[in-house]
N, C-alpha and C positions, 0 to 999 in steps of 0.2 A: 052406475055399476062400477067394480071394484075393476082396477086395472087387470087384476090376477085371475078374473073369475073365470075368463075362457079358455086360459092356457092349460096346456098339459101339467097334469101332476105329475112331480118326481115320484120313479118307481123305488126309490131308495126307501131307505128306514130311517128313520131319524134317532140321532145319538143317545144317548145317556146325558151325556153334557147339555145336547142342545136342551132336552128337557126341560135339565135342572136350570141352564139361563134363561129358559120362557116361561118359570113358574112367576107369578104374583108377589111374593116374597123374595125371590131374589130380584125382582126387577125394579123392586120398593128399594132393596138395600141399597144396588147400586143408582140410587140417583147421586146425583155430585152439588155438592154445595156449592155458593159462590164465593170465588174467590177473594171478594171486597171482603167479607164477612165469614170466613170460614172458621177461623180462631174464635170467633163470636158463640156463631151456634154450638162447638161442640162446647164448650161453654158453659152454656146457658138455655142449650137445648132440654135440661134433665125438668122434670117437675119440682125438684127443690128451689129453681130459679121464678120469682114469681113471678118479674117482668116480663119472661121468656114464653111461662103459661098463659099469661095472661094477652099477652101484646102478638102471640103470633103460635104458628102449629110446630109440630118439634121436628128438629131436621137430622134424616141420618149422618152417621160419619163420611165424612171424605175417604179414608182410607180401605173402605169397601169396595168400590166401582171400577175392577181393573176386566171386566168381564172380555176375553178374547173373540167369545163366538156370535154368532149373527142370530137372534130370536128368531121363534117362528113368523113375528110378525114381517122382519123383514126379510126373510125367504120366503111369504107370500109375495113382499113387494118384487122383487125383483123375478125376471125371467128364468123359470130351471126348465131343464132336460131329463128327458130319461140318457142312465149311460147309454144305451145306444146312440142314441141321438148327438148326446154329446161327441161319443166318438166320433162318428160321422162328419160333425162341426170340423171337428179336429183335423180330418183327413183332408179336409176341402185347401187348397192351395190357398186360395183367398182370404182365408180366416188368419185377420193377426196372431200374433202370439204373444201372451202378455208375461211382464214377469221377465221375461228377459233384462241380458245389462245393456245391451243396444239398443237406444231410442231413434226412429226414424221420425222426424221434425219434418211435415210436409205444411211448408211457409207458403205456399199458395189456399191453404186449408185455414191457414190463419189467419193471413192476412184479409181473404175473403171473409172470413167470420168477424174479423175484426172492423173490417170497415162495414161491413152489413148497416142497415139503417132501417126498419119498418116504414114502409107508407104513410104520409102522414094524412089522415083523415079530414077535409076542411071541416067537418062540425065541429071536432075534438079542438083544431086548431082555433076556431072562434069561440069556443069555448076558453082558450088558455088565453087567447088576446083579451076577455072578457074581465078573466081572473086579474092579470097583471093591470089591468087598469082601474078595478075597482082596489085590489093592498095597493096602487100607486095614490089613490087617493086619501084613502086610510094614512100612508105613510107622508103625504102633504101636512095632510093637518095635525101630525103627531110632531109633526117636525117645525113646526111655528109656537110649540109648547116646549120644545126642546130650546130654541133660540131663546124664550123668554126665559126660561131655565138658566140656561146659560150664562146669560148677561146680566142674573142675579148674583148669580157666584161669584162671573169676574170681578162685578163691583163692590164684593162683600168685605172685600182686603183689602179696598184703596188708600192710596197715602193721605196725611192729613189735609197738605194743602185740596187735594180734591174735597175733602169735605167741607174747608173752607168753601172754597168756589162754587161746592153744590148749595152755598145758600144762598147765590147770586143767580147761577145758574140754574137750568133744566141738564142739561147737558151733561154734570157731574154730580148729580144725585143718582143715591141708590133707588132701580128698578124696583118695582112690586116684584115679589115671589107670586106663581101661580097659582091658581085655587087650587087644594088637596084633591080635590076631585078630579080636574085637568091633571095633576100629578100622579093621582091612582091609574089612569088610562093610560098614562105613558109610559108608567111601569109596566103594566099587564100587556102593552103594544109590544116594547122591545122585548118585553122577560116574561110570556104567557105564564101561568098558571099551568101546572103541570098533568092537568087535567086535559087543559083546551090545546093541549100541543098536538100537530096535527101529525099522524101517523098514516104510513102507506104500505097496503096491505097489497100482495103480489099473486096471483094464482098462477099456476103454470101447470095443462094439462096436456093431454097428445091434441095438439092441430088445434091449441086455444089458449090461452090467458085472459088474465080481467086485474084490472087494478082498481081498486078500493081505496078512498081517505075517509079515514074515520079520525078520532081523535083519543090520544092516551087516555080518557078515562075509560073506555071502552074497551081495553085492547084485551083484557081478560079472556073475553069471549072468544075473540078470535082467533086464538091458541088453543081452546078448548079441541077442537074437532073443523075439520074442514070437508069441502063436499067432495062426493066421489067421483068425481071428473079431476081432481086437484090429485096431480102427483107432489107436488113442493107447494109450500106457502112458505113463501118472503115477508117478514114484518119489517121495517125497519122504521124506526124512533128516532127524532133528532135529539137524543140526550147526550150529556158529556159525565164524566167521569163528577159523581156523587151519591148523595144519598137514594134518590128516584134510579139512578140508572141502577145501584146495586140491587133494591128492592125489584125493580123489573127484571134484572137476568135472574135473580133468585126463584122467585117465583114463576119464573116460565121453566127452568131446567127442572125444577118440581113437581111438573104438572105434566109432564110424557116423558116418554121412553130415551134414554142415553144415546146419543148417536156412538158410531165411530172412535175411537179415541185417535188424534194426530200426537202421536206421544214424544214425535220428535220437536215438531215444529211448535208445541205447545209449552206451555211451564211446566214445572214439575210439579206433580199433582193437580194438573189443571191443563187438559188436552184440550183449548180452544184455541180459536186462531186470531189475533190481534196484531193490529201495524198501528203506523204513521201516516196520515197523510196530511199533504202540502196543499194548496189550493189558493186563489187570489178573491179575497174581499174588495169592496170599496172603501176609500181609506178613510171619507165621511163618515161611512154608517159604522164603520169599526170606532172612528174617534167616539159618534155619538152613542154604541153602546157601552162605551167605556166610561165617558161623563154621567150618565143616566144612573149608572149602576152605582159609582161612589159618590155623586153628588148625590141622588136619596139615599144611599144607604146610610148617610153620615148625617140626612137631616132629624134633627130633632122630634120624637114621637110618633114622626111620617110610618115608621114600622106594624106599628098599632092599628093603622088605618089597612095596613097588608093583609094583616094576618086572617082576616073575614076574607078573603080574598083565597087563600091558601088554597082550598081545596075544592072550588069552584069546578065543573064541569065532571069532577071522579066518583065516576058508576061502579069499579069496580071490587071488589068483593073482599081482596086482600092486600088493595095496592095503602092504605092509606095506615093499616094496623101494623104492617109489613114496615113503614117509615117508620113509625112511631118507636116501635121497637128496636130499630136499627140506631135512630137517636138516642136511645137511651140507653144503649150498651154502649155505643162512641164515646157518649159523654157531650154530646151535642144537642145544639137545638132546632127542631126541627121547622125552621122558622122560613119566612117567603125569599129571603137572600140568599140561606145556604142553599136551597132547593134550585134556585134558578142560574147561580153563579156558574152553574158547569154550561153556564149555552154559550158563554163566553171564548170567543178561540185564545189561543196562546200566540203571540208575537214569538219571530226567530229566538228572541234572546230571552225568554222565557223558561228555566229550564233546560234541560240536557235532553238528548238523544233517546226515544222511548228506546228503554229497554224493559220492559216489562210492567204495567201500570199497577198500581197499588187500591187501596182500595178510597172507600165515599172521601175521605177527609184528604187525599192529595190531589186534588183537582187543583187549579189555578187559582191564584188569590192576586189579582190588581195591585201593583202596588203605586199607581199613580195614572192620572186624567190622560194625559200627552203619550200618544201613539210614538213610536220610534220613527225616524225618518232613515227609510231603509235604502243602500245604495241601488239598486235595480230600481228604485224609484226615478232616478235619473236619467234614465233611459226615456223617449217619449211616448213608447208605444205601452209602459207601465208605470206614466207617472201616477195613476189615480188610483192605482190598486195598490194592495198590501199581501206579501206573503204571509200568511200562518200559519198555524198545525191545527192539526185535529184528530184526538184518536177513533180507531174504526175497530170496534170488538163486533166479534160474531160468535153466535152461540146456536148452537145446532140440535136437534132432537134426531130421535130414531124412525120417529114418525110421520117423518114428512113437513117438519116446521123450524125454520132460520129465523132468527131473530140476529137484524142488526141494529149497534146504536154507535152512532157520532152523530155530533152537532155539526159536522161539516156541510157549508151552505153554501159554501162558496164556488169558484170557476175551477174545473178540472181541467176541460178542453181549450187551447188558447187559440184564436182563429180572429180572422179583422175584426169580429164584433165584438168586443173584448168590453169597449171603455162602455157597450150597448150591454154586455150581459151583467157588465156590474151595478147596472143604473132597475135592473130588474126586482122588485119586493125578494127577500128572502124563501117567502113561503112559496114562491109559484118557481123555484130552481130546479124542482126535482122532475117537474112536466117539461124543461129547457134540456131535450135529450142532449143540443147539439153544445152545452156545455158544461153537464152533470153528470159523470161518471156513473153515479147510482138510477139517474132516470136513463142513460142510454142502455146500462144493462138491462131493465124490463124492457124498451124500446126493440132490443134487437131478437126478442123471443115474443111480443107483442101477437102476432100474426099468427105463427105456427106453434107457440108453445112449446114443450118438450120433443116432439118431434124428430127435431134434431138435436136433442142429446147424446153422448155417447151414454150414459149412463143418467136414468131418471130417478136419482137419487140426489140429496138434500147436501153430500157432499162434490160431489159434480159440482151444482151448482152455486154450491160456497168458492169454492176453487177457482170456477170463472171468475164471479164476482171480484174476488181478491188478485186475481189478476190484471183484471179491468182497473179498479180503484190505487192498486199499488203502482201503476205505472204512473198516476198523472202527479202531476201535470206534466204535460205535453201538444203537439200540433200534430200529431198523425191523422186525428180526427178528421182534421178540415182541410189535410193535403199540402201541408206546409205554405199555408198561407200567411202565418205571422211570425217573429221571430221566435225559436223558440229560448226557454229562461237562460241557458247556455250559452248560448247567440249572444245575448242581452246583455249577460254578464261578461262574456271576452269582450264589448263596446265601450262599459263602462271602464273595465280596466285598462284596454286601448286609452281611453281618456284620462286616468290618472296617470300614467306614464309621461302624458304631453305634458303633463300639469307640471313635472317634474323639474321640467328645464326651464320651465317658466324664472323669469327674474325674481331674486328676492325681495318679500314683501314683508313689513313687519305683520307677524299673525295669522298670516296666508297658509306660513308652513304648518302651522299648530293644527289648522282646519284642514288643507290636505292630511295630515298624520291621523287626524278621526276620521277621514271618508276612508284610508287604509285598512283602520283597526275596525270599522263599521263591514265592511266588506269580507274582509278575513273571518270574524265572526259569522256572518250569512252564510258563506261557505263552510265555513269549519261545523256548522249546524247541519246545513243541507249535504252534506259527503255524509256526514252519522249519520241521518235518518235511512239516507241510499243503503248506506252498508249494513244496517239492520235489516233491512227489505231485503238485500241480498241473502243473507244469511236462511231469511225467515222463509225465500222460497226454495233458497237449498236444501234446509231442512226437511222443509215442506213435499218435497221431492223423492225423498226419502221414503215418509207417511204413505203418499201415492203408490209406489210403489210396492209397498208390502201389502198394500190394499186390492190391488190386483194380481197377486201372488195368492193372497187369500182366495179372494174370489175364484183364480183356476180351478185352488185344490177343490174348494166345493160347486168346482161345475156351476158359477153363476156367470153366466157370459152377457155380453153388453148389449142393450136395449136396441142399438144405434153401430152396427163396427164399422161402417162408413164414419161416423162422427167424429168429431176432434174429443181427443182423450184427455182427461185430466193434466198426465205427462205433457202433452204438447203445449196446454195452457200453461203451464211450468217454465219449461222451458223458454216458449217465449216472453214472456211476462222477466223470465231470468235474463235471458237478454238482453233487454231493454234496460232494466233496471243496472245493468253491468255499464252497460256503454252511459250511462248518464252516472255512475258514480267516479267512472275513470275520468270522465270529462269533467268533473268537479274538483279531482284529485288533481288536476291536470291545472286548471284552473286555480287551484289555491297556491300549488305550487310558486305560480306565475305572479302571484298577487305577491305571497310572502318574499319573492326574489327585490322585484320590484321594489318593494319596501324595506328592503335589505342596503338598494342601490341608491336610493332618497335618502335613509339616514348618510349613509359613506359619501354623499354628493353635497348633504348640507354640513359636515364635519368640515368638507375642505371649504368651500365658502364660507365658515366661521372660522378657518384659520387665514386666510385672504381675507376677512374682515378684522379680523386680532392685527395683523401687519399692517394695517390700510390707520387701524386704530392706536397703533403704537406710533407711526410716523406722525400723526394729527397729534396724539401726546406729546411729541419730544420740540414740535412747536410751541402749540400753547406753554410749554415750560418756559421756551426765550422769552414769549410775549408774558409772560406773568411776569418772568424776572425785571423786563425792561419796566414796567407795570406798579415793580416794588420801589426799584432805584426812582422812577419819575416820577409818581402820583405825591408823595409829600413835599416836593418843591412846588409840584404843580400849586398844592391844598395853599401852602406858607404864601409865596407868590401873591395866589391871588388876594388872601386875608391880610395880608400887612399892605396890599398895594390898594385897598378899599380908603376912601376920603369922602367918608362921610358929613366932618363937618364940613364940608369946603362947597356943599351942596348950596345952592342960594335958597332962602325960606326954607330953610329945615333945621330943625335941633336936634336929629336922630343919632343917636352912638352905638356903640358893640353891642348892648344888653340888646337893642332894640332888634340888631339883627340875629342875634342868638335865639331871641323868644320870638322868630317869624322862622325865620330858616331849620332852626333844631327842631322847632315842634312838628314841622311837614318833611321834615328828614326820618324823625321819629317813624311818626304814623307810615311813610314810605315804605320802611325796613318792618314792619310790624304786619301790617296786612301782607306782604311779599310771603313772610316767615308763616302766618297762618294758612296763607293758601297752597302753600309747599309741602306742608303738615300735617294737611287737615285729616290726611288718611287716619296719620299714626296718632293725632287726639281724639278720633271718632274710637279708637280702640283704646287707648287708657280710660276714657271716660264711662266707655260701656263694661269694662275689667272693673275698676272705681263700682259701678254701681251693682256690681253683680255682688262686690265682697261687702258693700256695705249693707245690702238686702238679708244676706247670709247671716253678720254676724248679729242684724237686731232680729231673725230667727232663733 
């Protein structure tokens, strides 16, 4: 049954406007295109474009969908009154007041919701031990295909003499490469086919939810229409910024009705809500899907074997015609690397600060095997983890359906079991409430559902959501059981500072001076990401609020006025995210002083060494001098004082000693000369051979 079906109807009339925005026609016009591809369609949306007829259905313009008022559909959704009644609301003391400039932030309201955790069920829970130990076995034996992998590579480049030696030895021969078949698997293991990516589908009704994994070739369907017990469905896709993810948000904002527009918090021309987030990998399984990814991508023909591969598991209707098309207005190819490349996260120094993402072709592009060695690695409570990004776009319907996509897989919540939840499969994170931001938000509406919403609408609980995911990482979760990255980072930099006064070493300093500029970096990255979050939920705050300005004027009052209000998830969320960017600001400052006082400390012990070096100079000058005056008496002396004939049984003379002694004085001074050299003839010789390559071109 329909949420709306036993409430009182409004005794009002309905507008002119509301009308004309609930007709079919205009609710067609304003669909909104997507942003990766919006320049695209309008395009090549016309039927003069054959690709466009051909490869996909035609899209309206963007600049139609600015529609203010709320359809009839969603004034079914939502609770109305009759004016009286509403008046009545009104009069009652108890009834907040929305729309006001004064926010009242009741942090016991929060914090209680925030630390909330559903029951955990032991079958569910043998269920998830069941899961993690059958991908830990999957991921065993993917990962002795990776090793063989591997140690083909390294040895593909060895110096000569190893090739020599490999024909004596076992030892320095080149490895077999693994069979293409073993190699098809281990692609498909780390970089699924975009088909068999697994998706989790969220119901959220009054006093119930259900969580659903189905897999991207399916998800068509489940955007379609949802059951009548379903006030929101939550989809969310581990895709990253490309061709699949455009082709998915395209087609979902397509297929129902416009939500809300966040016009502040959103781009221009494009009211969705999109961040940044941080999170910690394992630094193995990030090195290994870093190798996997350019070592096949770079083996010869292996491609070829992909491409049957490509569309494996995809049922659905317009996801595959949808790519097609999308590739072919890019100017790209819609091939099994480009498609899988976005599951990849971004290292800190990858890229600048999201300010706004672009569309299928600026995703991440590798540009080398070897992971960064990050300074919070140093720390021991984070040697084995990796910070990195990952963007989190969400896209919203009017009808009751979220669609979120990152590829974010990694650790949100930090607590003792840190080096335990990075050791856990990828795929079984999202059932890991107590370290998945995205699995603890279903977790803490698990039980009761919407219930306790303030508002059983699709923005609501977008708004939680991005308040939940924008804050992490962090240790609130688990009660300040580990340290948190802040923590972590004032340690580190405590310990360059010692480093500082440490004695001079040759090359010591060169390496201190990259853990500085290493550091400074992580920070200089992590302060932008903060300060865009800040931004995005000041903005965002903004949106909120005109939103319930709205809803006074038309008498929609909240589902839930006990509940935690959007404002309050704002607010706090704003908070948090404030105090961790000051503390990073705070933090870089301290590093860049620091590093300020290291150069100004090694200046003066280079000028203490210059004085230390000018006095050992104005020696060595006496000792040459004396050096010059005495070494030729010494040479004379000894050669005219030599009596060789005067030796008994000998007939030896000067030639004899000249062609013994010159020729190993010779050779002495000659090998000395090459081995002092040898740098600067390995560079003439390779300069030599480069121009005489050149010139018989």
């Amino acid at each position: 049954m329909s949420r709306g079906a036993d409430r009182e109807e409004p005794m009002w009339e309905l507008t002119e406007d509301i009308r004309r925005a609930s007709s079919p026609s205009e609710r067609h016009d304003g669909r909104r295109h997507s942003s990766s591809a919006s320049s695209s369609s309008q395009s090549t949306g016309n039927s003069g474009d054959a690709r466009g007829s051909a490869g996909r259905r035609s899209r309206p313009s963007v600049s139609s969908a600015t529609a203010a008022l709320a359809t009839v559909r969603e004034q079914k959704e939502h609770r109305t009154l009759s004016w009286k009644t509403a008046a009545a609301a009104e009069d009652r003391p108890s009834e907040p007041r929305f729309g006001s400039e004064e926010t009242v932030l009741s942090s016991k309201n929060v914090l209680t919701n925030f630390e909330k955790v559903a029951s955990r069920d032991p079958e569910t829970e043998r269920k998830r031990r069941e899961q993690v130990a059958r991908y830990g076995a999957q991921n065993r034996s993917q990962q002795d295909v990776y090793r063989r992998l591997r140690r083909w590579a390294d040895k593909k480049s060895r110096p000569a003499k190893d090739v020599l030696l490999g024909l004596f030895s076992e030892k320095y021969q080149q490895p077999p490469l693994p069979e293409h078949k073993e190699l098809v698997k281990l692609a498909k293991h780390y970089y699924p086919p975009r088909g068999e990516l697994k998706v989790h589908v969220c119901d959220f009704g009054e006093g119930q939810a259900k969580h659903t994994e189905i897999t991207l070739g399916d998800v068509e369907e489940y955007w379609q229409q949802k059951p009548d017990w379903v006030d929101v469905r939550w989809i969310h896709a581990p895709l990253g910024i490309g061709l699949a993810h455009s082709s998915i948000e395209d087609i979902f904002l397509h297929d129902g009705e416009k939500g809300r527009e966040f016009e502040k918090a959103g781009r221009s021309g494009w009211p969705y809500l999109e961040t940044e987030v941080l999170n910690f990998r394992s630094q193995d399984n990030f090195q290994e899907m870093r190798d996997v990814y350019l070592l096949l991508n770079e083996l010869e023909g292996f491609e070829e074997r992909l491409e049957e591969h490509i569309w494996d598991g995809d049922n659905n209707s317009s996801f595959h015609s949808d790519v097609n098309w999308r590739a072919g207005h890019l100017g790209i190819k819609a091939n099994y690397w480009n498609m899988a490349a976005s599951d990849m996260p971004w290292q800190l120094s990858e890229g600048i600060a999201m300010g706004g993402f672009g569309g299928p072709t600026e995703g991440l592009q590798p540009i080398g095997r070897h992971i960064e060695k990050q300074t919070l690695s140093s720390h021991p409570f984070f040697a084995k983890s990796q910070i990195v990004r990952n963007p989190f776009r969400t896209f919203h319907r009017g009808d009751g359906f979220l669609l979120t996509l990152s590829p974010m897989a990694g650790v949100n919540f930090l607590d003792k079991n840190l080096s335990k939840h990075l050791a856990e499969p990828i795929d079984a994170m999202f059932d890991n409430d107590t370290a998945s931001a995205v699995g603890h938000v279903y977790k803490a509406f698990a039980e009761r559902g919407t219930s306790t919403w303030h508002r059983k609408t699709t923005e609501w609980f977008l708004i939680y959501l991005l308040s939940e995911v924008g804050c992490t990482p962090h240790v609130l979760r688990q009660g300040y059981n580990a340290p948190p990255m802040e923590s972590a980072y004032s340690v580190v930099i405590q310990d360059l500072k010692r480093r500082r006064f440490e004695p001079w070493v040759r090359n010591e300093t060169v390496k201190l001076v990259r853990e500085y500029l290493n550091c400074v970096d992580e920070l200089t990255t992590i302060r932008l990401i903060l300060q865009k979050k800040v931004e995005l939920f000041q903005t965002l705050l903004l949106d909120v609020k005109k939103f319930e300005a709205d809803d006074l004027k038309s008498r929609i009052l909240p589902d839930n006025p006990a509940g935690e209000t959007a404002e309050d998830r704002i607010n706090f969320a704003l908070k948090m995210v404030k105090a961790q960017h000051d503390c990073f600001e705070r933090l870089l400052i301290d590093v860049k002083g620091s590093m300020n006082a290291l150069f100004q400390l090694r200046s003066i012990e280079q000028n203490e060494l210059a004085i230390v070096s000018d006095s050992q100079n104005r020696a060595i000058l006496v000792f040459t001098g004396v050096t010059i005056i005495f070494l030729p008496l010494s040479f004379f002396t000894s050669y005219y004082g030599m009596n060789l004939t005067g030796i008994v049984d000998t007939t030896l003379s000067q030639k004899y000693f000249w062609k013994v002694c010159g020729s190993v004085a010779f050779l002495i001074v000659l090998f000395v000369s090459l081995g002092a050299y040898r740098h600067r003839l390995k560079r003439m010789m390779v300069v030599r051979k480069i121009k005489s390559g050149g010139s018989m071109v």
